[in-house]
C-alpha positions in Angstrom: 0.0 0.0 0.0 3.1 2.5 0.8 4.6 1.4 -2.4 1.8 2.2 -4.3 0.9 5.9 -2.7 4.3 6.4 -3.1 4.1 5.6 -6.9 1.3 7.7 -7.6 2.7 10.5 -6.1 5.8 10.0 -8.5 4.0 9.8 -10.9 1.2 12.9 -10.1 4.3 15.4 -9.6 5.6 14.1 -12.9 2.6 15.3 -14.7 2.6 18.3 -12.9 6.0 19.0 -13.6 5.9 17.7 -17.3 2.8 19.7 -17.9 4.4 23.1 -16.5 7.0 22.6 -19.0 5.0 21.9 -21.9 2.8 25.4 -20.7 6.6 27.3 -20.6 7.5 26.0 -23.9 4.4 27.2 -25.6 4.1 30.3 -24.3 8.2 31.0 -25.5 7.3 29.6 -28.8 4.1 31.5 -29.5 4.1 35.3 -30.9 3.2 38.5 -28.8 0.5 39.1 -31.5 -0.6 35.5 -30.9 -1.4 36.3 -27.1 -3.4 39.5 -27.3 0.2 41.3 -26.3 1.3 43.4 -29.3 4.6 43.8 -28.0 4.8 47.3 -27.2 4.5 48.4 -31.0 1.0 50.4 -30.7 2.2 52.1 -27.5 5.5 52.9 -29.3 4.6 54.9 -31.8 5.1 58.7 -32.1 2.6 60.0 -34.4 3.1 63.8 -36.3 1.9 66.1 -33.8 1.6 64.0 -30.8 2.8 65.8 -27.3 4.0 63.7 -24.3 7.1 62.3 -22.9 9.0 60.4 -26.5 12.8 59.8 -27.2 14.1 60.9 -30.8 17.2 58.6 -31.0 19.7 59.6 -33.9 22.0 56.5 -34.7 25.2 56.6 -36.0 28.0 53.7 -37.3 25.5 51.4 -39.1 27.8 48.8 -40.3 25.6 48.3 -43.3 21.9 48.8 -44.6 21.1 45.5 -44.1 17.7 44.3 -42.4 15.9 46.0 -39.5 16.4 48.4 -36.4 14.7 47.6 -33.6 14.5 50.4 -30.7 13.3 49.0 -27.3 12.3 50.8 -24.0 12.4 49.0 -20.6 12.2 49.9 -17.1 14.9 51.5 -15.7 16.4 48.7 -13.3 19.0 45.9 -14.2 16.3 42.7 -14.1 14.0 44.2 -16.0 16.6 45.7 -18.7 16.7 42.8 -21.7 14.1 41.1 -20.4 11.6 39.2 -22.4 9.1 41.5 -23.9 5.9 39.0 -23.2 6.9 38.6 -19.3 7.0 42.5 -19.0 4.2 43.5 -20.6 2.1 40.7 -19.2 3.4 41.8 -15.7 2.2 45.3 -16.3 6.3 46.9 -16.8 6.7 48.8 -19.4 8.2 47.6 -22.7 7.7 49.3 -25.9 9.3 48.5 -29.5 10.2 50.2 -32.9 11.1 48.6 -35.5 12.3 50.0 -39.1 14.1 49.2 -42.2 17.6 51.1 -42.7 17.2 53.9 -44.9 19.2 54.0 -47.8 21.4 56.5 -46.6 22.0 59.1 -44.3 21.8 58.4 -40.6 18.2 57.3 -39.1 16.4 58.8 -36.6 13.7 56.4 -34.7 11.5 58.0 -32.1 9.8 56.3 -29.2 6.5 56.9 -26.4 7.7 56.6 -23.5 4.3 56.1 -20.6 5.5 59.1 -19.0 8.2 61.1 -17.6 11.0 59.3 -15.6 14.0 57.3 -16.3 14.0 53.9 -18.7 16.9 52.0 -19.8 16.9 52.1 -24.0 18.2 49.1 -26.3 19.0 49.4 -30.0 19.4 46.3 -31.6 20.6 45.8 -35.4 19.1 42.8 -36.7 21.5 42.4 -40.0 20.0 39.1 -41.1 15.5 40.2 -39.9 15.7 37.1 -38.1 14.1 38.0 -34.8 16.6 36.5 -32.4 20.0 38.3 -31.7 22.8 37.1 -33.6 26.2 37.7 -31.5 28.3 37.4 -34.2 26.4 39.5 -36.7 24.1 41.4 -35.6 24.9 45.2 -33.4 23.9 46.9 -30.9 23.5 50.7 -29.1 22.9 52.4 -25.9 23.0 55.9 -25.1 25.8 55.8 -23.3 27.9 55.0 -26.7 30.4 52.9 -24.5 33.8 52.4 -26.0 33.4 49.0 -26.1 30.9 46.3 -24.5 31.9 42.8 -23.2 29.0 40.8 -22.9 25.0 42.8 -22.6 25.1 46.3 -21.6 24.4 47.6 -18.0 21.3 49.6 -17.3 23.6 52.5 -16.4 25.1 52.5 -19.9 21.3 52.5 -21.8 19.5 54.8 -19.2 17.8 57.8 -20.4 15.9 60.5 -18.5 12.6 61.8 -20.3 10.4 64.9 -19.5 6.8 66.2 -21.0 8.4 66.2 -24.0 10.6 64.8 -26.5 14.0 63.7 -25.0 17.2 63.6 -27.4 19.5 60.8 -27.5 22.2 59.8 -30.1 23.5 56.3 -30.3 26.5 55.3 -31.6 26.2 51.5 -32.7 28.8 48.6 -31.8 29.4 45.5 -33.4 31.4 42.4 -32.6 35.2 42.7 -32.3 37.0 40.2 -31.4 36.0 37.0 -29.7 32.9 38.6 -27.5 33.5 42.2 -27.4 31.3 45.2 -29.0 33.1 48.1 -30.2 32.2 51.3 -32.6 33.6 50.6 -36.2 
C-alpha cells in the first residue's frame, strides 16, 4: 500500500511537472500578437503632432543597410533591462518597441513613447540578417551611453535615459562584434 501511494505521487508530480513545461515552452514559442500582447509596438509609436514624454534617438555607425532596427524601452532597473518582452508586458512593466528598415542612406532617426516622464533603460538592436533573435556574431547593438566597447549585454547604467513632458534627445553610436565577445564602434 506505501509502495503504491508512493508511486502515484511520483507519478502525479511528474505530470505536474511535465505539464508546466510543456505550458513554458508554448508560451516562449508563441508570438506576442498571438497572445493579445502586441509587443509594445502600438504604444511605441510617435505619431506627427503627438505631445507627451518620447525619445528621438539619432544613430550613428551602421555597419551596413542590411535588415531591420529595432528600438526598445524597458524599465529603468537591471532585471527588467533585456528582459523578455511577453513577461514584462504581461506583468504590467513597461516595454515598448520600434522597429524600421535602414534607410538607404543618411543616418536614421527612430522615435519612441515613452508612458510618461522618468527614467528607462533604451536598447538598439541591429538585426543584420531580420531574423528575430539576436545574432552575436552579426548582428549590433547601441545604448545611449555609446560605450567604447561592451563585453557581454550592456548595464542599465550605460542605456539609461531620463525623459520629461516632452521629446528627449539621444544619439547612439552602434557597436558590433570585435574580437571573440567584445562590442566596439567601427
Amino acid at each position: 500500500m506505501a509502495g503504491e501511494r508512493a508511486v502515484r505521487l511520483f507519478l502525479t508530480q511528474f505530470v505536474i511537472r511535465y505539464a508546466a513545461a510543456l505550458l513554458a515552452i508554448i508560451s516562449l514559442s508563441v508570438p506576442a500578437s498571438a497572445t493579445g500582447l502586441d509587443a509594445g509596438k502600438t504604444a511605441a509609436r510617435c505619431r506627427p503632432d503627438e505631445r507627451g514624454p518620447a525619445i528621438l534617438v539619432a544613430i550613428h555607425g551602421l555597419k551596413d543597410r542590411s535588415g531591420t532596427l529595432r528600438l526598445e524601452l524597458y524599465p529603468d532597473n537591471q532585471n527588467d533591462f533585456l528582459a523578455d518582452d511577453t513577461k514584462l508586458l504581461a506583468a504590467g512593466k513597461t516595454f515598448r518597441r520600434v522597429i524600421i528598415s535602414p534607410p538607404a542612406a543618411g543616418d536614421p532617426l527612430m522615435c519612441i513613447r515613452a508612458p510618461a516622464p522618468g527614467s528607462y533603460a533604451l536598447a538598439l538592436i541591429h538585426n543584420r540578417d531580420g531574423k528575430s533573435s539576436f545574432s552575436i556574431w552579426r548582428d549590433g547593438i547601441g545604448v545611449p551611453g555609446n560605450p567604447s566597447s561592451l563585453h557581454g549585454s550592456p548595464s542599465v547604467d550605460q542605456a539609461r535615459v531620463r525623459v520629461g513632458d516632452g521629446i528627449a534627445r539621444v544619439s547612439i553610436t552602434m557597436t558590433y562584434r570585435r574580437g571573440l565577445f567584445s562590442f566596439a564602434p567601427l
